[in-house]
N, CA and C atoms as a LAMMPS dump frame, in Angstrom:
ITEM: TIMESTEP
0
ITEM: NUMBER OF ATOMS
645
ITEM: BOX BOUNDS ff ff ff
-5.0000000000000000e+02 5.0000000000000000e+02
-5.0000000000000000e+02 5.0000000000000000e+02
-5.0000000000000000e+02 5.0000000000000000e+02
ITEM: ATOMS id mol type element x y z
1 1 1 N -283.189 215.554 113.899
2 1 2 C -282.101 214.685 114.341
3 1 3 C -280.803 215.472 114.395
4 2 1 N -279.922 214.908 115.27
5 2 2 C -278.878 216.08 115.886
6 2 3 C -277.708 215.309 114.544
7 3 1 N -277.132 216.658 114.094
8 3 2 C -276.084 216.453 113.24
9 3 3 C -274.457 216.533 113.929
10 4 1 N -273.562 215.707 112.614
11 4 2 C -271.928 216.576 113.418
12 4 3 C -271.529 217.073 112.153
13 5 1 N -271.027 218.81 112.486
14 5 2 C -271.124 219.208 111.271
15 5 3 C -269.613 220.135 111.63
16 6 1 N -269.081 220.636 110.321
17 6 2 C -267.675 221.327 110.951
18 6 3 C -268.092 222.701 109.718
19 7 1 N -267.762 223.35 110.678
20 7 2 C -268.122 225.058 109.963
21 7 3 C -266.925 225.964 110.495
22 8 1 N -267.002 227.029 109.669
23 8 2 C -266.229 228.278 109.52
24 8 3 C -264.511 227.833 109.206
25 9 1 N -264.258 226.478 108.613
26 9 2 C -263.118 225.729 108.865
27 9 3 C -262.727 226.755 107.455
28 10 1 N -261.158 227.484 107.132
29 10 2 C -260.858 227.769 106.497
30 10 3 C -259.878 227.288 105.824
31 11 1 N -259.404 226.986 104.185
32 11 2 C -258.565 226.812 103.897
33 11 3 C -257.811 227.817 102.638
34 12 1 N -256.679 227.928 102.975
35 12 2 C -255.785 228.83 101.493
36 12 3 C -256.054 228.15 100.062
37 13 1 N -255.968 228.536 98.931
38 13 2 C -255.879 228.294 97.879
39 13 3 C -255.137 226.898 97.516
40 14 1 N -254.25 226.826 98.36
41 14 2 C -253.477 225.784 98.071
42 14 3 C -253.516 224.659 99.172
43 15 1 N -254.804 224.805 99.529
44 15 2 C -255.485 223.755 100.839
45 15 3 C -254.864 223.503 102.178
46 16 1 N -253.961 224.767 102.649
47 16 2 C -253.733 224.88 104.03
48 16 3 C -254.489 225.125 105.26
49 17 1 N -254.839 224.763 105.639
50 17 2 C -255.843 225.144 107.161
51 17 3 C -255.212 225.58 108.015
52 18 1 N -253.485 225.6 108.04
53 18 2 C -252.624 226.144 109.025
54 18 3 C -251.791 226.256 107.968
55 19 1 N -250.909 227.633 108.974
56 19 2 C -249.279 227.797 108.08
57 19 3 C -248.138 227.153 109.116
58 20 1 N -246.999 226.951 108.575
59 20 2 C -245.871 226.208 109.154
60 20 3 C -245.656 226.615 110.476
61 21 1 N -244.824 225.828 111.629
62 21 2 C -244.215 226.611 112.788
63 21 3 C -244.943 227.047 113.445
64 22 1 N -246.22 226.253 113.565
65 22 2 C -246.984 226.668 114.933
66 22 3 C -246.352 227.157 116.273
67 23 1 N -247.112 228.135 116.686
68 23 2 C -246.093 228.029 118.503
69 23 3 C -247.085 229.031 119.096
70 24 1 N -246.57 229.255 120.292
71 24 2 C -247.755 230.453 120.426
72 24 3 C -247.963 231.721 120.324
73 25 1 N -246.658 232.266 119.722
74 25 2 C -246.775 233.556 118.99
75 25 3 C -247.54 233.511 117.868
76 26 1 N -247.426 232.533 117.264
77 26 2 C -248.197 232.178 115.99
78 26 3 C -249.201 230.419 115.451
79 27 1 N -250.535 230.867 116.394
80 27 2 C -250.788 229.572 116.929
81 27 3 C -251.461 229.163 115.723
82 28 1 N -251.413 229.584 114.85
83 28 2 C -252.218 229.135 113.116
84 28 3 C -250.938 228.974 112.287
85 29 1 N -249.452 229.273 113.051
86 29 2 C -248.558 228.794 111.688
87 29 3 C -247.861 230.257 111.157
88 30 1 N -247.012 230.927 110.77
89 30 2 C -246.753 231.398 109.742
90 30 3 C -247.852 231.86 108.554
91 31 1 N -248.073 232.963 108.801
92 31 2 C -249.482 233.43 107.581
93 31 3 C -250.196 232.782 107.857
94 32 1 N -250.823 232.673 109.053
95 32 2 C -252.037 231.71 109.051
96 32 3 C -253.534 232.679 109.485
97 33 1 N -252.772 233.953 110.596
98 33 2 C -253.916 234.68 110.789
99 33 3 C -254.867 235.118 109.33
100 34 1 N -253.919 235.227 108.715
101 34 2 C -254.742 235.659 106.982
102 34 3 C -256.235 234.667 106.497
103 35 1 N -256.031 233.557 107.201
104 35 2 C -256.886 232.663 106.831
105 35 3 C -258.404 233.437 107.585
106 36 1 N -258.458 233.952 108.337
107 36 2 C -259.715 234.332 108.896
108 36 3 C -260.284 235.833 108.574
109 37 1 N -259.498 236.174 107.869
110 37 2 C -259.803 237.731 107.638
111 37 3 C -260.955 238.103 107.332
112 38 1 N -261.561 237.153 106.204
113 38 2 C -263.169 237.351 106.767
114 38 3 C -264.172 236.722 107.506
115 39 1 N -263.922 235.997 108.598
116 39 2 C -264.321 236.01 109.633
117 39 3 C -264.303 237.313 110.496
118 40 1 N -262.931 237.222 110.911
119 40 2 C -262.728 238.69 111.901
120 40 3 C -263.573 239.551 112.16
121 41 1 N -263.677 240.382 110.974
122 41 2 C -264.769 241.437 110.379
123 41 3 C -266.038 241.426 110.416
124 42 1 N -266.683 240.26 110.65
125 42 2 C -267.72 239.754 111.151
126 42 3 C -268.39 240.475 112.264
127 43 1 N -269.788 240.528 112.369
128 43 2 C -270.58 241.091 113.612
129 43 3 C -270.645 240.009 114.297
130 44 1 N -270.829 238.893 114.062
131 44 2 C -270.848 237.52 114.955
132 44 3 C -269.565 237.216 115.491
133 45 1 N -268.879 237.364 114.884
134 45 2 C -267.137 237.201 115.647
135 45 3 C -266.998 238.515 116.491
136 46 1 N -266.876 239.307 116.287
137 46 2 C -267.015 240.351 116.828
138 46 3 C -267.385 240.301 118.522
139 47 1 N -268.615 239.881 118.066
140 47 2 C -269.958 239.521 119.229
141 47 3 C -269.349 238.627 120.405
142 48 1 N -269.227 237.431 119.566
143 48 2 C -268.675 236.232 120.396
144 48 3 C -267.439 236.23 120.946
145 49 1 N -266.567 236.954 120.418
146 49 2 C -265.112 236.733 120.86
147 49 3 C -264.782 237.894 121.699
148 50 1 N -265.499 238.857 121.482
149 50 2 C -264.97 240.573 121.939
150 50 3 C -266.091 241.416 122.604
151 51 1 N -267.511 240.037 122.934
152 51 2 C -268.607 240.899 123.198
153 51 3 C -268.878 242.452 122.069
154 52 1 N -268.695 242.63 121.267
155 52 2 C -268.57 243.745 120.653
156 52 3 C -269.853 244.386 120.172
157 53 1 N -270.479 245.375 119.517
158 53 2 C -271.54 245.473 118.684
159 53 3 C -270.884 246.163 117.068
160 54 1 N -269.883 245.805 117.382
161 54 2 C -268.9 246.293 115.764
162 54 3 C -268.925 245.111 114.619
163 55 1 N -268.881 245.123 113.864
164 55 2 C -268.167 244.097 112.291
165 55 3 C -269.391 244.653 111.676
166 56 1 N -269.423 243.781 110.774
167 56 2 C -269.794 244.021 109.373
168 56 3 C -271.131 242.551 109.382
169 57 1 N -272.404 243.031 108.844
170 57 2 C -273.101 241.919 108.44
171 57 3 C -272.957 241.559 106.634
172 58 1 N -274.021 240.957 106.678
173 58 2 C -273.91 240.129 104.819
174 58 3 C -273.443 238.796 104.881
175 59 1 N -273.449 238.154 103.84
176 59 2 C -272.799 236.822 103.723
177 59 3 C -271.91 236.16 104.353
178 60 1 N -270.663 236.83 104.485
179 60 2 C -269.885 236.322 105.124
180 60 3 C -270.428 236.365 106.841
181 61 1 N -271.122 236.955 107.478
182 61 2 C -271.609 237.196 108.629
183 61 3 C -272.819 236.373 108.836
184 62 1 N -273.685 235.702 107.366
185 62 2 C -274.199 234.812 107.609
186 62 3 C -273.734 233.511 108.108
187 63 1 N -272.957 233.098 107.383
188 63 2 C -271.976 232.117 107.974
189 63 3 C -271.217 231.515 108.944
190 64 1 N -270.903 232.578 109.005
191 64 2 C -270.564 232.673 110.699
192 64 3 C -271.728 232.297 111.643
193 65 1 N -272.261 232.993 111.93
194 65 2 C -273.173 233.058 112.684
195 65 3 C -274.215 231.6 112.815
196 66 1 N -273.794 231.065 111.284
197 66 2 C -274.665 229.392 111.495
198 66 3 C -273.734 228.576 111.926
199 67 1 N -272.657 228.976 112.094
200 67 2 C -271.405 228.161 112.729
201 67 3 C -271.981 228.22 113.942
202 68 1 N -272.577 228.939 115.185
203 68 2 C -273.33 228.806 116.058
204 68 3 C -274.103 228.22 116.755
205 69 1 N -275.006 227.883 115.385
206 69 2 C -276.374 227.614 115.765
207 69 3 C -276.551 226.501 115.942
208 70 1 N -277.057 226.206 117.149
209 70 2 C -277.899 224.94 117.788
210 70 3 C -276.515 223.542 117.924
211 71 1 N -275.669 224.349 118.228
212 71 2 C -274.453 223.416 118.749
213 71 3 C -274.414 223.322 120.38
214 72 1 N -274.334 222.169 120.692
215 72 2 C -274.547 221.52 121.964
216 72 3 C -273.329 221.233 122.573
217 73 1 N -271.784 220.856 121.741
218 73 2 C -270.919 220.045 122.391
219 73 3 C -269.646 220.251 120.435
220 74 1 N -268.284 220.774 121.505
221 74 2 C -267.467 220.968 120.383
222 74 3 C -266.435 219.685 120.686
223 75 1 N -266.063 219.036 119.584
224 75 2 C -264.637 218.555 119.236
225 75 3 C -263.575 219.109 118.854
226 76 1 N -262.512 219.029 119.936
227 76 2 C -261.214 219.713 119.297
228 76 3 C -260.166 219.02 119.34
229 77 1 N -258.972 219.237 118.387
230 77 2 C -257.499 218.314 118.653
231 77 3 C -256.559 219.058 119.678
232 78 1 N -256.126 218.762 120.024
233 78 2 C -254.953 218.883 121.448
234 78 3 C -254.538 220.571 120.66
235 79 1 N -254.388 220.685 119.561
236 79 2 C -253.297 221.829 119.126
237 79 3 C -254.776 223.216 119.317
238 80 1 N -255.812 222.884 119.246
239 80 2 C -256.737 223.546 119.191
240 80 3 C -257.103 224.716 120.537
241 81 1 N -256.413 223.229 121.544
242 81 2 C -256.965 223.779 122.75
243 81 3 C -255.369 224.872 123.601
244 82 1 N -253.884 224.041 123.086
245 82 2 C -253.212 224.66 123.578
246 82 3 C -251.84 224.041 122.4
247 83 1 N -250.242 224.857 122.531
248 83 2 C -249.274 224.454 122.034
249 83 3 C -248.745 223.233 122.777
250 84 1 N -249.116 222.974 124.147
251 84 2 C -247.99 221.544 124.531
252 84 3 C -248.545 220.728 124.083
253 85 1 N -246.868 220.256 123.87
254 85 2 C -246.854 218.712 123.944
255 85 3 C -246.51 217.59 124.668
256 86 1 N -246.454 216.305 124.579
257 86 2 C -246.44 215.251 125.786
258 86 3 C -247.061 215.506 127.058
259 87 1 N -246.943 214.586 127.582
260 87 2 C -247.392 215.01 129.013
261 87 3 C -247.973 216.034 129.456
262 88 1 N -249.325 216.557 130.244
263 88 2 C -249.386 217.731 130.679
264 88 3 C -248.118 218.023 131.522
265 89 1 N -247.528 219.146 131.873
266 89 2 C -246.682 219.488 132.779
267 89 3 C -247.602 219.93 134.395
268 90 1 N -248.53 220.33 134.012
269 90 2 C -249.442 220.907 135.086
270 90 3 C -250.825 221.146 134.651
271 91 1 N -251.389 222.201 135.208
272 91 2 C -252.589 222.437 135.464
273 91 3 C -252.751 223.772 134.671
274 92 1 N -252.047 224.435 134.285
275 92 2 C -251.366 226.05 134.025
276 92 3 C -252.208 226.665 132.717
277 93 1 N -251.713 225.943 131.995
278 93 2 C -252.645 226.102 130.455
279 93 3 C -254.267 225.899 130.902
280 94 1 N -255.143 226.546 129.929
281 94 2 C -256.06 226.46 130.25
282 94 3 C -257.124 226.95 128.722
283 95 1 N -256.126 227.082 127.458
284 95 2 C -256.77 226.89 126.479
285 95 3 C -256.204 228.648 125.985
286 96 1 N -256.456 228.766 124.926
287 96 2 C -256.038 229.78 124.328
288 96 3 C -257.216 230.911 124.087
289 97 1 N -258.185 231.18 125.026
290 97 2 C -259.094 231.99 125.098
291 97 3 C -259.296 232.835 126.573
292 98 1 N -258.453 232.931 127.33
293 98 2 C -258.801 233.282 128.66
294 98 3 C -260.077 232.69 129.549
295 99 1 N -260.561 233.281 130.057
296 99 2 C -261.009 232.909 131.233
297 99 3 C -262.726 232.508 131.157
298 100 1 N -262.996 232.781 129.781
299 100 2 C -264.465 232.649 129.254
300 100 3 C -264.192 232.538 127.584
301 101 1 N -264.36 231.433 127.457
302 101 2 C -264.227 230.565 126.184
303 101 3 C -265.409 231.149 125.415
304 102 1 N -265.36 230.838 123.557
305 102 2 C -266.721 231.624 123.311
306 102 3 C -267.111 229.809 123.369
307 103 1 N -267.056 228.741 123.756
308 103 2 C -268.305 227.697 123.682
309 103 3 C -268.991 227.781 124.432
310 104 1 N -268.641 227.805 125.568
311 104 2 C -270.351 227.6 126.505
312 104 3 C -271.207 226.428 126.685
313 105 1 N -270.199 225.343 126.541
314 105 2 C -271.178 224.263 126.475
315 105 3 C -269.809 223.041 126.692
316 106 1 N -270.109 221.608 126.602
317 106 2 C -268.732 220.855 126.56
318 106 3 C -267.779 220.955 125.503
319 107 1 N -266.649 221.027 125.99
320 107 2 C -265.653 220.463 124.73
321 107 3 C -265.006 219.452 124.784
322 108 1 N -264.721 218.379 123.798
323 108 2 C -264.108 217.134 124.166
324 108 3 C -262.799 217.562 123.452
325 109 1 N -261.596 217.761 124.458
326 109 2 C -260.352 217.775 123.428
327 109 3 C -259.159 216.003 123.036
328 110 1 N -259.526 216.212 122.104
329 110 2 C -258.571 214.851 121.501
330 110 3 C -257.313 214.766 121.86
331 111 1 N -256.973 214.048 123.023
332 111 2 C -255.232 214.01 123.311
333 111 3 C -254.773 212.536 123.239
334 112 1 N -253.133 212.05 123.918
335 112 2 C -252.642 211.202 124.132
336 112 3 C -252.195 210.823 125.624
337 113 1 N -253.052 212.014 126.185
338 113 2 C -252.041 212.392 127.6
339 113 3 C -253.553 212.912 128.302
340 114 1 N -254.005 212.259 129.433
341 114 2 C -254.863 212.029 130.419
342 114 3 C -254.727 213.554 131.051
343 115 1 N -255.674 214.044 131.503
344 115 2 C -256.019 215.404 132.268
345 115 3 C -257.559 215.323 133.224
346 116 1 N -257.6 216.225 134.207
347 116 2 C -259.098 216.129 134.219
348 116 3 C -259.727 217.119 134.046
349 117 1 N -261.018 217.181 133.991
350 117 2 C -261.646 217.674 132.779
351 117 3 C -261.486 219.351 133.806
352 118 1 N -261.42 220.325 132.986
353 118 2 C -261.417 222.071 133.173
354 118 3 C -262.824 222.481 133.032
355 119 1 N -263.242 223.44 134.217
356 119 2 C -264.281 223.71 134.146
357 119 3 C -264.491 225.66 134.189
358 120 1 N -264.61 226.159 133.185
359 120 2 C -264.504 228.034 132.821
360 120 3 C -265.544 228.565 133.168
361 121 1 N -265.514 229.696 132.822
362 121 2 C -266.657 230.486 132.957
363 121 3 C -267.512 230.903 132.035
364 122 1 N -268.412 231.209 131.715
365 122 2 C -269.808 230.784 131.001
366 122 3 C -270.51 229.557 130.078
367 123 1 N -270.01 228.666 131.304
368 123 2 C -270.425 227.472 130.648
369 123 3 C -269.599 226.515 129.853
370 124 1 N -268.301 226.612 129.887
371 124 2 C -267.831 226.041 129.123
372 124 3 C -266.684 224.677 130.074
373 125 1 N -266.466 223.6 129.46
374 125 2 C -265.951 222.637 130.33
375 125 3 C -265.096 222.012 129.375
376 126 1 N -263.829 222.042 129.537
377 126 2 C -262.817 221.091 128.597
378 126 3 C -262.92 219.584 129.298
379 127 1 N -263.567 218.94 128.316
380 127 2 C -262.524 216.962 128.511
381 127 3 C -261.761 216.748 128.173
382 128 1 N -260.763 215.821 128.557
383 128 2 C -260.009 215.372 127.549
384 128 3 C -260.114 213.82 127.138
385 129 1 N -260.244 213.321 125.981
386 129 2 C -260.39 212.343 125.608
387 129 3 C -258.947 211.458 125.413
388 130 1 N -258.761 210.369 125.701
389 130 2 C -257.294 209.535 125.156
390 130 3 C -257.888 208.606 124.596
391 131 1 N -259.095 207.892 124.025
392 131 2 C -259.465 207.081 123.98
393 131 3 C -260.149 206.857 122.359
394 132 1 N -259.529 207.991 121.597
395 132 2 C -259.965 207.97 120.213
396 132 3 C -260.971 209.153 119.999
397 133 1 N -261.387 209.203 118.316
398 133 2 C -262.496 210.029 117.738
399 133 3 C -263.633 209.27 117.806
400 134 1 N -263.698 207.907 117.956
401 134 2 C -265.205 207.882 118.283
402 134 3 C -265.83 208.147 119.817
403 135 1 N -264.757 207.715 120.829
404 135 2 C -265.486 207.778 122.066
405 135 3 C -265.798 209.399 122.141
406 136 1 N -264.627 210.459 121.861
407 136 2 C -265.029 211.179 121.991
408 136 3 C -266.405 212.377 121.454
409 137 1 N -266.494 211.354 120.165
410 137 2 C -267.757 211.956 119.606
411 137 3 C -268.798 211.292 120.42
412 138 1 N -269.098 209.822 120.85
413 138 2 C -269.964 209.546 122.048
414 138 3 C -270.184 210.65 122.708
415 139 1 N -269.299 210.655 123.169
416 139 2 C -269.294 211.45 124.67
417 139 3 C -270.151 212.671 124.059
418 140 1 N -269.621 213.385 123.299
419 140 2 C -270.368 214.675 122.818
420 140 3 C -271.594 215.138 122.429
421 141 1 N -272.069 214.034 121.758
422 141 2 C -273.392 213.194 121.423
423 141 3 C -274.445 213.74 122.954
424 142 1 N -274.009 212.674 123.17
425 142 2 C -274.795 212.515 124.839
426 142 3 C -274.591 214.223 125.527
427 143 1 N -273.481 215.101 125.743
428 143 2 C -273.75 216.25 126.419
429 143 3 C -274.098 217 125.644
430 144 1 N -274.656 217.051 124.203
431 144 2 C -275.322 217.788 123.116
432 144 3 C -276.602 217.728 123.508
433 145 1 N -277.022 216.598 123.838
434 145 2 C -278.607 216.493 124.262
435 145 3 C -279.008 216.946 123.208
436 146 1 N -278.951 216.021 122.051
437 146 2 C -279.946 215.943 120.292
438 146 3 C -279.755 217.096 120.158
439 147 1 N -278.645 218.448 120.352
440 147 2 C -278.215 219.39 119.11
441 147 3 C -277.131 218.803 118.712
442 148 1 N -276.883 219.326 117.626
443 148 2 C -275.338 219.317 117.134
444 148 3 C -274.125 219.089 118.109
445 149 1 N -273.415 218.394 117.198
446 149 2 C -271.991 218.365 117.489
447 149 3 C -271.574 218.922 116.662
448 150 1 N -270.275 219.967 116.442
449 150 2 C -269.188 220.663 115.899
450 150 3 C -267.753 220.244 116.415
451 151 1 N -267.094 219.946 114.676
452 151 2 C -265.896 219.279 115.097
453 151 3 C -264.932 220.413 114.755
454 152 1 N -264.677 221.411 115.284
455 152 2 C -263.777 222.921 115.656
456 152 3 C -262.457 222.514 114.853
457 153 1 N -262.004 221.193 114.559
458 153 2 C -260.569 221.325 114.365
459 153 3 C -259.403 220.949 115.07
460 154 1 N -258.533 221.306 114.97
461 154 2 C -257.486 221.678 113.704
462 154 3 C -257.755 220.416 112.321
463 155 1 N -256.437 220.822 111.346
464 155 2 C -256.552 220.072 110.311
465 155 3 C -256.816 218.698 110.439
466 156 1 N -255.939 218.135 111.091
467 156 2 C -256.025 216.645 111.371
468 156 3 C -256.994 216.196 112.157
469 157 1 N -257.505 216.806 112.699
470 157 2 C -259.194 216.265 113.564
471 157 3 C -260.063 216.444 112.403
472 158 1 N -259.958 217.433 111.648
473 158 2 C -261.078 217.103 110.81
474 158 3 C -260.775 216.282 109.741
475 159 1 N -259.785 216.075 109.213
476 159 2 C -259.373 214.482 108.384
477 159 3 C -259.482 213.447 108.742
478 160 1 N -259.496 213.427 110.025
479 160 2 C -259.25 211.995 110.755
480 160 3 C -261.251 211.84 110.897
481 161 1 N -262.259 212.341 111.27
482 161 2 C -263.43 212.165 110.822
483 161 3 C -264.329 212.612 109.697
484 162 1 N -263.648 213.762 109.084
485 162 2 C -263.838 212.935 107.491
486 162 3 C -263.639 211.385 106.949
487 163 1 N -262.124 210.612 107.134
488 163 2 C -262.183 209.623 106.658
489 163 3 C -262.741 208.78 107.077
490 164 1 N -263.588 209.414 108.747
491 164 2 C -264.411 208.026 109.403
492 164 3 C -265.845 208.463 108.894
493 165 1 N -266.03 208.983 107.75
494 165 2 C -267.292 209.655 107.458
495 165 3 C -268.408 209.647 108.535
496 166 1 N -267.947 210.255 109.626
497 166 2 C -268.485 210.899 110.686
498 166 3 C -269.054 212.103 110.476
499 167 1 N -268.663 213.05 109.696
500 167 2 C -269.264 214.667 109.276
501 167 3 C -270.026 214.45 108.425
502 168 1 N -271.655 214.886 109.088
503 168 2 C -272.556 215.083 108.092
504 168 3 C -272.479 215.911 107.267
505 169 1 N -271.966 217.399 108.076
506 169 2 C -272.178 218.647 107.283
507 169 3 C -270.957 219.333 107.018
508 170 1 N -269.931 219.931 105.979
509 170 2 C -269.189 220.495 106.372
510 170 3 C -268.987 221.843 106.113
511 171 1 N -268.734 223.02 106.071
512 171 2 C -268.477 224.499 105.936
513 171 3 C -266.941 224.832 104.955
514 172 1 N -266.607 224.663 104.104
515 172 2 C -265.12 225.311 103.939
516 172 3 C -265.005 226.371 103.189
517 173 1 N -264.353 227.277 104.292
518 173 2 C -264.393 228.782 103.672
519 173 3 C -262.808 228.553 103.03
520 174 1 N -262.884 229.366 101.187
521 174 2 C -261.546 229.25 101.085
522 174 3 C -260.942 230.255 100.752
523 175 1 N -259.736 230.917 101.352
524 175 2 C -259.276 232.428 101.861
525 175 3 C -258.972 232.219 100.073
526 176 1 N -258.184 233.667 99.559
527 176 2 C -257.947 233.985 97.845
528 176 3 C -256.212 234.372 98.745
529 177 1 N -255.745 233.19 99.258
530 177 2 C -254.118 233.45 99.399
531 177 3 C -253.292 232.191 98.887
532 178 1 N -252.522 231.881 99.066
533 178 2 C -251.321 230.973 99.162
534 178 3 C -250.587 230.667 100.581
535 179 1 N -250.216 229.544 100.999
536 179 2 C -249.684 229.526 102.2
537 179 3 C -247.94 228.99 102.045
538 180 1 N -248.62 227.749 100.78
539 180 2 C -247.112 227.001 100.44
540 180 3 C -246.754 226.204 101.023
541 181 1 N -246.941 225.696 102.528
542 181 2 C -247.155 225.032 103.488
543 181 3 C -247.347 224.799 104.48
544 182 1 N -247.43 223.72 105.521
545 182 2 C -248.445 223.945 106.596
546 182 3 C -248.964 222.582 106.921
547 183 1 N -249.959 222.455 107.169
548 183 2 C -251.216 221.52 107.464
549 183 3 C -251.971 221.616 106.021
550 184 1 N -252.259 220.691 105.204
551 184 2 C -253.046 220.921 104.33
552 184 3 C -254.182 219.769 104.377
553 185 1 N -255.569 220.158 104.343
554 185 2 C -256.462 219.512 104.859
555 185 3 C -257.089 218.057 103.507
556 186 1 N -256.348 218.505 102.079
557 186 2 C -256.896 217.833 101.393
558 186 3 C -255.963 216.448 100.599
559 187 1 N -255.243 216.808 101.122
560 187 2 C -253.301 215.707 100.943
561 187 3 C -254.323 214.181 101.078
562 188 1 N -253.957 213.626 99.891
563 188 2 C -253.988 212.168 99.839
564 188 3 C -255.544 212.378 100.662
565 189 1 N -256 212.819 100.313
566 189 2 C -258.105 212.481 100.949
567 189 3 C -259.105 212.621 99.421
568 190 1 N -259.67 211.42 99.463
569 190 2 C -260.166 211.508 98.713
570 190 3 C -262.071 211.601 98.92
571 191 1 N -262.567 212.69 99.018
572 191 2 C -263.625 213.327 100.038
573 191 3 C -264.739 213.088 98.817
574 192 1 N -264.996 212.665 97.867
575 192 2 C -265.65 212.122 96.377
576 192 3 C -265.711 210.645 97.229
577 193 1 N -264.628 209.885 97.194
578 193 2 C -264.907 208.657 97.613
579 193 3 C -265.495 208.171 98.438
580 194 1 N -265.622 209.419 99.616
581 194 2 C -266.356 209.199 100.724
582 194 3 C -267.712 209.48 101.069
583 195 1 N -268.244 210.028 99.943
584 195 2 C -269.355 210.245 99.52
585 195 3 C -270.141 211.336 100.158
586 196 1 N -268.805 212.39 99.927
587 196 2 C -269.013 213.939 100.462
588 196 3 C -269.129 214.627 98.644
589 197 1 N -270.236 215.734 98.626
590 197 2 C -270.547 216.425 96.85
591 197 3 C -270.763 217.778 98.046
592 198 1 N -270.456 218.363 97.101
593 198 2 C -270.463 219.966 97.465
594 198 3 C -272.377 220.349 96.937
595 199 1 N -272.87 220.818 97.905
596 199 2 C -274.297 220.715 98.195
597 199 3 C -274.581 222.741 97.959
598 200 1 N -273.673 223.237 98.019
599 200 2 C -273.702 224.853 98.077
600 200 3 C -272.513 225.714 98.033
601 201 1 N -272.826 226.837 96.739
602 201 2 C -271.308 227.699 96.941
603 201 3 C -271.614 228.95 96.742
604 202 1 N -271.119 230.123 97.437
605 202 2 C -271.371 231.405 97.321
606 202 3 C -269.615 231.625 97.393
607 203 1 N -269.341 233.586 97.094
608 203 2 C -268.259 233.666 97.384
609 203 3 C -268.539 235.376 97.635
610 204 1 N -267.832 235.749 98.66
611 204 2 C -267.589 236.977 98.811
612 204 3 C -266.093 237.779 98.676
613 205 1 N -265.596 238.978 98.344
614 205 2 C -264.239 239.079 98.166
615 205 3 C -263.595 238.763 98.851
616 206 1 N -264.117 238.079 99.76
617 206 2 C -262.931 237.755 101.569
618 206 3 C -262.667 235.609 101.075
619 207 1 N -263.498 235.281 100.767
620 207 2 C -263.537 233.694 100.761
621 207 3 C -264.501 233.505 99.758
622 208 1 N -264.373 231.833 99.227
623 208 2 C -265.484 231.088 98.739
624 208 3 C -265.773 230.174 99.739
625 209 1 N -267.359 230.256 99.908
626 209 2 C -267.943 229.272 101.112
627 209 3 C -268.625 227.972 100.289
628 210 1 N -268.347 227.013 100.432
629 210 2 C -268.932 225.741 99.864
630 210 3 C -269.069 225.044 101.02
631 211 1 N -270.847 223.993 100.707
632 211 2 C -271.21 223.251 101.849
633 211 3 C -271.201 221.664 101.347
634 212 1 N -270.163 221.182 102.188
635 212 2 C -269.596 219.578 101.796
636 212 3 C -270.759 218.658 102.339
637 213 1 N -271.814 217.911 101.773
638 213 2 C -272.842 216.916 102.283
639 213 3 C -272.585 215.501 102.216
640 214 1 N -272.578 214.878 103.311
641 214 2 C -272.288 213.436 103.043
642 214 3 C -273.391 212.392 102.396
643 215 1 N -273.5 211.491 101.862
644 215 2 C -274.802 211.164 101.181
645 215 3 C -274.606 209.857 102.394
């Protein structure tokens, strides 16, 4: 049975998933690139983002790499896919990956502001949803064709179906920094109540990986 599960999601010590002052010089915030550092290094990131045959395998490269697997259809929030806000202005933006996205498959992006849907190269197709987190998990559902759904993020997309205990599975890698502020993914959530228990934890010097299970 096809799951919705959110992986490789990182947070700082002090539960930031982003640092302050997003923009697009700095589309994670202020100290936010730090949050992925062991990702980066990765042979699977590597792979996917840079075509590469460089990084590093082991644990942390396990992980990654199941962030991957057997995903059919991603969820993302508006900040995920680009910095504007209100209104599209145009057609211009087209997501913060150039011209071949690493999904390859649909993405439903969560907005307030109507677009039609972008269609890239290797497979990959932005929607945009105005119509909430459930239609758009519908929707995703159905172009998953019984794999997975992955809910990519940012902070507030994945709070906002956490509290609809929509995530079966979750991934949180947690960097060994401080951010101080930002987006913090765990503010006033109470993820015990929702009948999410931490199901698995390893840690490598880059992160601790724990796997959040919903009962």
């Amino acid at each position: 049975m096809s799951k919705v599960r959110a992986h490789a999601f990182t947070v700082s010590l002090d539960g930031y998933g982003a640092g302050p002052n997003q923009s697009v010089s700095d589309p994670l915030g202020v100290g936010g690139q730090q949050l992925h550092a062991w990702a980066v290094k990765t042979r699977t990131f590597q792979r996917v983002l840079f075509n590469s045959d460089s990084g590093e395998t082991g644990v942390d490269d396990d992980f990654t790499a199941r962030s991957f697997e057997n995903i059919g259809a991603y969820i993302l929030g508006r900040n995920m896919f680009g910095p504007i806000r209100g209104p599209w202005p145009d057609d211009t933006w087209k997501g913060w990956w150039g011209d071949d996205p690493p999904y390859h498959c649909d993405v439903f992006v969560l907005t307030h502001h109507a677009r039609n849907s972008v269609t890239m190269a290797g497979g990959t197709t932005f929607h945009f949803v105005t119509d909430g987190i459930e239609s758009a998990l519908e929707r995703a559902k159905v172009a998953a064709n019984e794999r997975d759904v992955r809910i990519g993020g940012g902070v507030a997309t994945i709070r906002d179906y956490l509290k609809a205990r929509l995530i079966d599975e979750m991934h949180v890698a947690v960097a060994p920094i401080l951010l101080g502020s930002g987006e913090n993914l765990w503010a006033g959530l109470d993820v015990d109540a929702l009948g999410y228990a931490c199901t698995h934890y390893t840690s490598t010097p880059l992160a601790a990986h724990y796997i959040l299970t919903r009962s």
